[in-house]
TIDOTOR-69304 format. One record per residue (C-alpha): residue number from 1; x, y, z. Coordinates in pm, 1 decimal. Layout:
  pavex         X         Y         Z
    NUM         X         Y         Z
...
# end
This chain:
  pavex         X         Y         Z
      1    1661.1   -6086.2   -3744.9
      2    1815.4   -5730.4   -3664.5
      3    2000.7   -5686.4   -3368.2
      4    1986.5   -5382.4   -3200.6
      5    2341.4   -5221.7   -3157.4
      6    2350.3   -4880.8   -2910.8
      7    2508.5   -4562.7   -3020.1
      8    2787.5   -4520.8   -2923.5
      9    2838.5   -4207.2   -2658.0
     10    3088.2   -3938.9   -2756.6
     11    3323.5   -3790.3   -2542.1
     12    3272.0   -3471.7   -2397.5
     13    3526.1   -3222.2   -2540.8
     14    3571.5   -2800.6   -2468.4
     15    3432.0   -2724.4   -2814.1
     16    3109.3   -2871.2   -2735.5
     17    3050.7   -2582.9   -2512.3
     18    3033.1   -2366.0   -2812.8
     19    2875.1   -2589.3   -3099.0
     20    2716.4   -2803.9   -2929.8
     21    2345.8   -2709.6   -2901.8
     22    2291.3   -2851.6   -2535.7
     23    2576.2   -2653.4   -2407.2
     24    2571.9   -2319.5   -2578.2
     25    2325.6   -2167.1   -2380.1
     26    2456.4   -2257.9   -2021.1
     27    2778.0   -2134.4   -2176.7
     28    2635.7   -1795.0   -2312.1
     29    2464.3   -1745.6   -1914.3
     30    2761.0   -1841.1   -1784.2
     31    2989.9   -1623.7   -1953.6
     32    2767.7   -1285.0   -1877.6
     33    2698.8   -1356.1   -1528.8
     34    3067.8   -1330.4   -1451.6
     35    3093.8   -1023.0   -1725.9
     36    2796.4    -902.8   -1499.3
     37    3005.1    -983.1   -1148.9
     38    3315.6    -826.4   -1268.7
     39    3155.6    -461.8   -1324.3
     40    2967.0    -476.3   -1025.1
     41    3281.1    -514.9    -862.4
     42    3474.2    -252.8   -1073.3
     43    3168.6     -44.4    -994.2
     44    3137.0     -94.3    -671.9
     45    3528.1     -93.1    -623.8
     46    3593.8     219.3    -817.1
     47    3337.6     402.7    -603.9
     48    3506.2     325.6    -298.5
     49    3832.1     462.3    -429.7
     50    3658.7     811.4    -531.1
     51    3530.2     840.7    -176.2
     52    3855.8     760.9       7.8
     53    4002.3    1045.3    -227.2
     54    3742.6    1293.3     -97.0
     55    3780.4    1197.7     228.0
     56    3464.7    1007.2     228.5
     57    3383.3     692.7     396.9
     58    3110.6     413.7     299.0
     59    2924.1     326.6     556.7
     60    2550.2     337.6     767.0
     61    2677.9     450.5    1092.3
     62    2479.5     798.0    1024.8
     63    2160.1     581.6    1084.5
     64    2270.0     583.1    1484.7
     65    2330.6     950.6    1507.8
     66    2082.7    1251.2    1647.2
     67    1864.9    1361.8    1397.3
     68    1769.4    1700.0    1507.7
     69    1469.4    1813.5    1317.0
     70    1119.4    1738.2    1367.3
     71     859.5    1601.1    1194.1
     72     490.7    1719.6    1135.4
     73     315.7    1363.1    1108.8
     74     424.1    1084.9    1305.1
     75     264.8     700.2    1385.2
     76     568.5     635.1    1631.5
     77     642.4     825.2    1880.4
     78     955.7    1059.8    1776.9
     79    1150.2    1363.3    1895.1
     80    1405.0    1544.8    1720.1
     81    1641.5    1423.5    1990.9
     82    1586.8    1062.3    1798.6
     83    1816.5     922.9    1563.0
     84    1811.0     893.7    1190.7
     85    1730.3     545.0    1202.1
     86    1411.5     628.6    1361.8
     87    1339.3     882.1    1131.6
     88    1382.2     680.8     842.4
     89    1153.4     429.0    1020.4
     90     869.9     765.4    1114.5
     91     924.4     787.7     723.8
     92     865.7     498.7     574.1
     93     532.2     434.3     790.0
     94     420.1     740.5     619.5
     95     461.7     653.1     297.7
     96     287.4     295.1     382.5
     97      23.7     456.9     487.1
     98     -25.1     662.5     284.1
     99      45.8     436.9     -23.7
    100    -235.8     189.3     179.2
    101    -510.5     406.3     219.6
    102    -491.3     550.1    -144.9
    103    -502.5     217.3    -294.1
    104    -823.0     142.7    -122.6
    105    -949.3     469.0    -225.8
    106    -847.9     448.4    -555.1
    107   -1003.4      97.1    -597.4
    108   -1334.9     155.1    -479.7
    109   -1366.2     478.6    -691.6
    110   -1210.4     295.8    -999.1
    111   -1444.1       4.7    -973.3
    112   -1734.6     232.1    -903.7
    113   -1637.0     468.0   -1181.9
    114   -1546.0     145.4   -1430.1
    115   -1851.4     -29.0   -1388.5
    116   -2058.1     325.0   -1430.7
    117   -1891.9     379.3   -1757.8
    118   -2107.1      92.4   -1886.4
    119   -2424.9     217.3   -1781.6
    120   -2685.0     235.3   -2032.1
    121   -2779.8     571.8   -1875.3
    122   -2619.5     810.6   -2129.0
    123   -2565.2    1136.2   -1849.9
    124   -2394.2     824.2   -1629.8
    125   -2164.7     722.9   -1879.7
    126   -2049.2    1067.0   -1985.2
    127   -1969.2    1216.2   -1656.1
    128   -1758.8     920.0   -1564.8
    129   -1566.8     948.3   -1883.8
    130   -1553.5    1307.8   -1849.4
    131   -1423.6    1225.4   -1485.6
    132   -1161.4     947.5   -1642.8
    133   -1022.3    1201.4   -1948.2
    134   -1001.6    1500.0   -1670.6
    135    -809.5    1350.6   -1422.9
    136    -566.0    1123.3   -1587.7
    137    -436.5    1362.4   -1834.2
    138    -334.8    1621.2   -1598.7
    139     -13.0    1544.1   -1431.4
    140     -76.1    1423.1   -1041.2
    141     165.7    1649.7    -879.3
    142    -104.6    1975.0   -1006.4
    143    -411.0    1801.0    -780.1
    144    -200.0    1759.8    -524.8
    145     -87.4    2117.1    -499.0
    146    -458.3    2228.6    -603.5
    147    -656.6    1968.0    -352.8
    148    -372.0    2126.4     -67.8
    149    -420.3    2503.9    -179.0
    150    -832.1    2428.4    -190.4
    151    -764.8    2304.1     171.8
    152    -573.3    2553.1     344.8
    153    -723.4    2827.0     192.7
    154   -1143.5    2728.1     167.5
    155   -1095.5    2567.5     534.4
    156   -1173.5    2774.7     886.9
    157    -893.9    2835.9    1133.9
    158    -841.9    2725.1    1494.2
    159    -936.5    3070.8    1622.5
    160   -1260.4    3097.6    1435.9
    161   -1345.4    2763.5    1684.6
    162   -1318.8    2946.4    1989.7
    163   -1597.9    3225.0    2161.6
    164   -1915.1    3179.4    2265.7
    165   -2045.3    3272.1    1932.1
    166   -1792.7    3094.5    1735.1
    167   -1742.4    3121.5    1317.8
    168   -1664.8    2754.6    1283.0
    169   -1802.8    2483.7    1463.0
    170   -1683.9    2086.3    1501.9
    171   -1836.5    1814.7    1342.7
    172   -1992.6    1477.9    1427.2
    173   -2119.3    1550.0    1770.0
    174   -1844.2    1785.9    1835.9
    175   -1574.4    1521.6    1807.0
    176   -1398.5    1609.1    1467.8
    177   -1230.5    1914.8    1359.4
    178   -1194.7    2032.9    1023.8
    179    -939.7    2387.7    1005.7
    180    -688.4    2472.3     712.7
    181    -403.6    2302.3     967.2
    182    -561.1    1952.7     863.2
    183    -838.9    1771.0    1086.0
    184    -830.5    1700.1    1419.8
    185   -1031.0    1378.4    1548.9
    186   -1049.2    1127.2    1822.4
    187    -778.0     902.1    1900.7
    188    -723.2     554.0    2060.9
    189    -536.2     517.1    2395.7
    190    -496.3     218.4    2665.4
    191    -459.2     293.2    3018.3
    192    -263.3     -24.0    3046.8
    193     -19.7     -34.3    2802.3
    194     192.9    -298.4    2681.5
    195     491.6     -59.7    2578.2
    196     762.0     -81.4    2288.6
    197     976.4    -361.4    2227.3
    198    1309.7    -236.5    2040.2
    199    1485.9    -427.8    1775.8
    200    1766.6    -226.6    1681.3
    201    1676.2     112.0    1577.2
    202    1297.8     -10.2    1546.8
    203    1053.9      51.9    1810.4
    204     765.0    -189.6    1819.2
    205     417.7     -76.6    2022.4
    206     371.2    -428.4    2178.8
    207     -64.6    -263.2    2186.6
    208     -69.7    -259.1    1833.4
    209     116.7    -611.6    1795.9
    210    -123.1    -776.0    2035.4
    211    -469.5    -605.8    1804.8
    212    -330.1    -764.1    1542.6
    213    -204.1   -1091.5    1660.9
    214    -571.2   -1145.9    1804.1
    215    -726.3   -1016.1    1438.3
    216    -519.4   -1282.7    1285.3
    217    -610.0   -1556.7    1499.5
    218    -966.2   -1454.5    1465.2
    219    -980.1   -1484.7    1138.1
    220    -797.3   -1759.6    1117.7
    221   -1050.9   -1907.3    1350.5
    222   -1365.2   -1790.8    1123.5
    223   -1172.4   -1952.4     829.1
    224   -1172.5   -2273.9     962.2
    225   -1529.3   -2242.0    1122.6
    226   -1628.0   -2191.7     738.3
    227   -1436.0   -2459.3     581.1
    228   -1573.3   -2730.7     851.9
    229   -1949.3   -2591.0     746.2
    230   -1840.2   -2607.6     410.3
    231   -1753.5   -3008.2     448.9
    232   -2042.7   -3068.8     635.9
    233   -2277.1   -2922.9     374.5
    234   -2125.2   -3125.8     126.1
    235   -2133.8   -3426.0     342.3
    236   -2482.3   -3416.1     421.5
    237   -2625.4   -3150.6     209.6
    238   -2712.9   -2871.5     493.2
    239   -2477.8   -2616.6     588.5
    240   -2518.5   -2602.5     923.7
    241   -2608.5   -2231.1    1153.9
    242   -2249.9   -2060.2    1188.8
    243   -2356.4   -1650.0    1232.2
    244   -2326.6   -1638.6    1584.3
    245   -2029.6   -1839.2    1603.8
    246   -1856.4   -1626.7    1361.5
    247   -1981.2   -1300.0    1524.6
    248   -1863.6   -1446.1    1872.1
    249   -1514.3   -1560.3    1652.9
    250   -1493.0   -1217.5    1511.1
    251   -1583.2   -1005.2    1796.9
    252   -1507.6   -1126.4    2168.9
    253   -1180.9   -1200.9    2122.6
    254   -1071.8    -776.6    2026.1
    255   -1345.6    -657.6    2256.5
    256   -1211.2    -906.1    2502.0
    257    -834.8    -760.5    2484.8
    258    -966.8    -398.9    2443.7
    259   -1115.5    -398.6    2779.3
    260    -813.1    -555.1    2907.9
    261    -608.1    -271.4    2780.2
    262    -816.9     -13.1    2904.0
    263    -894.6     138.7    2536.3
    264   -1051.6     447.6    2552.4
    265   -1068.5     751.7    2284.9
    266    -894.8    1085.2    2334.3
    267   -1120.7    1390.3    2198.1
    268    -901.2    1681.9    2030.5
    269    -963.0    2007.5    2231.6
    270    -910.2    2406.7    2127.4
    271    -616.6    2504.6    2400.6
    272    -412.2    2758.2    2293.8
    273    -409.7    2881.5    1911.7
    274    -451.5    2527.6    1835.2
    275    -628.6    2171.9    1855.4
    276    -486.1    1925.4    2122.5
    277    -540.5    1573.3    2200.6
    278    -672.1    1321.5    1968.7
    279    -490.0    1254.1    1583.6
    280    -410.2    1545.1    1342.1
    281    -399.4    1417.6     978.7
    282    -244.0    1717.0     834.3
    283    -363.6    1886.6     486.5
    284     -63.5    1783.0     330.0
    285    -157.7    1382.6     372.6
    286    -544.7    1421.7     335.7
    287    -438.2    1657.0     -16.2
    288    -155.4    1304.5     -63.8
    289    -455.4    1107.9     -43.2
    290    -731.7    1272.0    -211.6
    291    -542.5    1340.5    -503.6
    292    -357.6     991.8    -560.6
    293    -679.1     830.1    -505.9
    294    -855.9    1012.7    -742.6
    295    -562.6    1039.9    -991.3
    296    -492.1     580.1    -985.8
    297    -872.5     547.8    -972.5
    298    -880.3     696.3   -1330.2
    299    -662.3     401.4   -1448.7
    300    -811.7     180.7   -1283.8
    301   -1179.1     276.6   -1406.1
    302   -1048.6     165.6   -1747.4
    303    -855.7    -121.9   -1648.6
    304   -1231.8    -247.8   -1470.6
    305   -1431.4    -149.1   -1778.7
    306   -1199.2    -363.5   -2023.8
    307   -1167.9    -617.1   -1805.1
    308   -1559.6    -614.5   -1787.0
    309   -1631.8    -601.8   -2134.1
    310   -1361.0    -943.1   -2210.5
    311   -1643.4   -1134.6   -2059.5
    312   -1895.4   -1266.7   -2267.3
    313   -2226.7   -1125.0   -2293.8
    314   -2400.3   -1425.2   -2272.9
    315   -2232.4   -1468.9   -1899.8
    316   -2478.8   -1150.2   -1818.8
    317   -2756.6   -1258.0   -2025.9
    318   -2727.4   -1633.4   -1839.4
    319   -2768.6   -1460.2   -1521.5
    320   -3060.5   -1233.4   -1614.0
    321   -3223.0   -1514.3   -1728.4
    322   -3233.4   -1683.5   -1402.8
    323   -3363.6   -1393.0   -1218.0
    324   -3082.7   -1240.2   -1076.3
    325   -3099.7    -796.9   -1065.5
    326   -2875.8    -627.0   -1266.0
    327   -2680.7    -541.1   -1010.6
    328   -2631.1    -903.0    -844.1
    329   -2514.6   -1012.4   -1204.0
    330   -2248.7    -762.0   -1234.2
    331   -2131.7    -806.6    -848.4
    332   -2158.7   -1200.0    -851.2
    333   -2091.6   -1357.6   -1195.8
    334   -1952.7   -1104.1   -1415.6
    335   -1684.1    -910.8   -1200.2
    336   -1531.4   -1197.6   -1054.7
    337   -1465.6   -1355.2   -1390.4
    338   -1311.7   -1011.4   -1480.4
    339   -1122.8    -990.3   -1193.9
    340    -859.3   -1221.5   -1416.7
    341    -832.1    -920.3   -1646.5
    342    -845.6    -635.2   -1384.2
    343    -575.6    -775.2   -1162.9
    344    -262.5    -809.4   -1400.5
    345    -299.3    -335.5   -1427.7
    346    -413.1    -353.1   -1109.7
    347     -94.8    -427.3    -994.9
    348      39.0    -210.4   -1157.8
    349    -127.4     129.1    -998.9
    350     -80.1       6.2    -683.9
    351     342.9     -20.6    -785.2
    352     268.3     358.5    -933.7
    353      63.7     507.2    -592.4
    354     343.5     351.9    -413.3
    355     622.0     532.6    -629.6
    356     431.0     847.3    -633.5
    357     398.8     888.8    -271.7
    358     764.8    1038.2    -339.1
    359     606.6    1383.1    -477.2
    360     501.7    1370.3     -99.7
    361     774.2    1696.3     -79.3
    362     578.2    1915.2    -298.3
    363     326.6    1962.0      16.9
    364     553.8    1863.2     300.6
    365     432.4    1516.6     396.9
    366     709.1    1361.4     578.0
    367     731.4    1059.5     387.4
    368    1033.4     849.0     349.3
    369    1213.6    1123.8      28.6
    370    1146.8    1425.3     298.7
    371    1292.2    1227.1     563.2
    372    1585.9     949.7     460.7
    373    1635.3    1072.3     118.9
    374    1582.9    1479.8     212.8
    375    1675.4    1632.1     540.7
    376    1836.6    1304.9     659.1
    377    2096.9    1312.7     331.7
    378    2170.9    1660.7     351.9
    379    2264.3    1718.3     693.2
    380    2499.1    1365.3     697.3
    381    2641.1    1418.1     316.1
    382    2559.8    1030.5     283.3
    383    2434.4    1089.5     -65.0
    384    2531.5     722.0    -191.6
    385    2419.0     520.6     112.6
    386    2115.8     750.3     167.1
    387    2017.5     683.9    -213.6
    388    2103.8     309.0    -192.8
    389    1823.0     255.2      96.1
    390    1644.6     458.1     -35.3
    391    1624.3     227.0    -399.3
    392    1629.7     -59.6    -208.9
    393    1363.3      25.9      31.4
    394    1110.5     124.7    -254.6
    395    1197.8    -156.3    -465.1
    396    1122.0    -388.3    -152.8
    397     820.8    -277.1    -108.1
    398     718.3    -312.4    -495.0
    399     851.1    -686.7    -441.5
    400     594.3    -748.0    -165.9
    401     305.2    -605.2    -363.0
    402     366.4    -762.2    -686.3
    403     466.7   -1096.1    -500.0
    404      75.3   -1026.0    -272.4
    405     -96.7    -966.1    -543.5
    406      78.6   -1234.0    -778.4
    407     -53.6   -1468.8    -484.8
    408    -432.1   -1387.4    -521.4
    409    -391.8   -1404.5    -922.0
    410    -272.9   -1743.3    -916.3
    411    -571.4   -1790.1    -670.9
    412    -828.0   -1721.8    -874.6
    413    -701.0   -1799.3   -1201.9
    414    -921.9   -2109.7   -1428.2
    415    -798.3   -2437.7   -1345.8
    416    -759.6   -2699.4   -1663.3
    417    -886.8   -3015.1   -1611.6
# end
């Protein structure tokens, strides 16, 4: 009979640290992190000393003082009597915007241009690679100055608007003009305003804050209108009428609050040598946008076609064979299964519209470089704290897209069993 006997435990001793297998790699993290902490603080303390020598002082105080320029395209009310807080905050919405409406853009050409790529048509499928070669291997900055030259050059001028006779003439019922200033179109306003709510040197326009609040609970609403007819149809195996529900979920609320506002549109209007009234999206951001778009949707184009052709053809061939169209089987069983391949590059281009955004200065948009990192820095000599927001503002907002789009990948990623 063998009696079992335990081992005994040795004692834990400095060396182990170093030879010991379990230890050696806390001991190896350890060690560099405070390596790591000690020349951020030499760094960081050695700086400070240069800048007391020159006279120089480290701090964000700037960010409370008068500005005293203007800028050309605003979403927040501003004056060059504001401070340079509040231009660094009319700065950064630019470059949001901006970065927002070119990644739409460039997604719905890239996906349109992808999936076109594949055609069997042979003219199709050359002009979209002839589109894909063009475009991506000229540097972006070149379309931008091109698409803003083509602009203010090919494009009418306020003047030729005006006269009984006139050379130029407005668009869409007379509500939109198009001149080589940018175009001029109806804007929103609320004859019963909710005002601005300030947090520091951020203003907050309590109108838009209550559209969206009531967009979010609306949706939220439809969500939840759709998972109860979802449990119900599996429950008792009919999903049960929910259109007019969600159209009453989706719609009366906004309308509701609209009214309630007193939302009505304000139509741009020749006074002067120039349009008035209304939003102005300068030639500089439509010549940002035009060419980013069409620039990231080249990359993107690709990124859809290989991500299309990692799915199996029998996937396609599956759903021809039970009478779907051609186009129904790409939209509804063979993109979403590439989706897993599209998204990982997808993310990406939307990190590299973001970051590009910054050649913004070669038209004069007034995004967040022109402003914080631009006029801002030069007229306050705040090179190092002017540089430091500006890093960490961009690489916040690549955080939030990667960690956004990380969310939906994980979210439709295949689930083991």
């Amino acid at each position: 009979m063998t009696a079992m006997i335990d081992t005994p435990k040795a004692n834990f001793r400095l060396s182990m640290l170093i030879y010991d297998t379990r230890y050696r790699s806390l001991t190896i993290q350890v060690v560099f992190l405070v390596l790591l902490s000690l020349f951020l603080w030499w760094l960081v303390a050695n700086t400070i000393h240069n800048l007391a020598l020159k006279d120089k002082d480290f701090d964000f105080g700037f960010l409370g003082v008068r500005a005293g320029y203007d800028i050309n395209q605003t979403l927040i009310q501003y004056t060059n009597d504001s401070t340079h807080g509040r231009a660094l905050m009319v700065g950064l919405l630019n470059t949001l915007f901006l970065a927002f409406l070119s990644c739409v853009l460039a997604t719905v050409i890239g996906v349109i241009a992808g999936v076109l790529r594949l055609s069997k048509n042979w003219i199709v499928s050359r002009l979209m690679a002839i589109y894909v070669e063009t475009f991506r291997n000229v540097p972006v900055v070149l379309w931008i100055v091109l698409v803003n030259a083509i602009m203010s050059i090919s494009m009418p001028e306020p003047k030729e608007f005006r006269g009984e006779n006139p050379e130029a003439s407005m668009i869409l019922f007379d509500t939109v003009a198009v001149t080589n200033r940018g175009v001029y179109m109806p804007g929103p306003a609320f004859e019963h305003s909710l005002g601005y709510t300030q947090i520091g040197p951020v203003y907050l326009d309590n109108d838009i804050l209550a559209i969206f609040a009531v967009l979010a609970a609306s949706i939220w609403g439809y969500r939840k209108l759709q998972k109860h007819a979802g449990a119900v149809q599996n429950a008792t195996g009919v999903r049960p009428v929910t259109w007019w529900k969600s159209a009453a979920i989706l719609i009366v609320p906004i309308v509701a609050l609209k009214f309630a506002l007193g939302f009505h549109l304000i139509y741009p209007e020749l006074k002067g040598f120039n349009f008035n009234g209304g939003l102005q999206a300068r030639n500089s951001m439509i010549a940002m946008w035009l060419a980013l778009s069409v620039y990231s949707a080249t990359y993107i184009a690709e990124s859809v076609r290989g991500g299309i052709l990692a799915i199996s053809r029998g996937q396609s061939e599956a759903a021809l064979a039970l009478g779907l169209q051609q186009s129904k089987a790409m939209r509804l069983v063979v993109l979403p299964q590439a989706m897993r391949v599209i998204v990982p590059p997808l993310i990406s281009q939307y990190l590299s519209i973001t970051k590009n955004t910054s050649l913004a200065i070669a038209v004069g948009y007034m995004d967040l470089r022109s402003t914080l990192g631009g006029i801002t820095m030069n007229q306050t000599g705040k090179e190092l704290e002017c540089m430091l927001l500006l890093m960490g503002i961009y690489l916040t907002i690549s955080v939030i897209i990667s960690a956004l789009m990380n969310v939906y990948n994980r979210s439709i990623k295949l689930v083991e069993r």
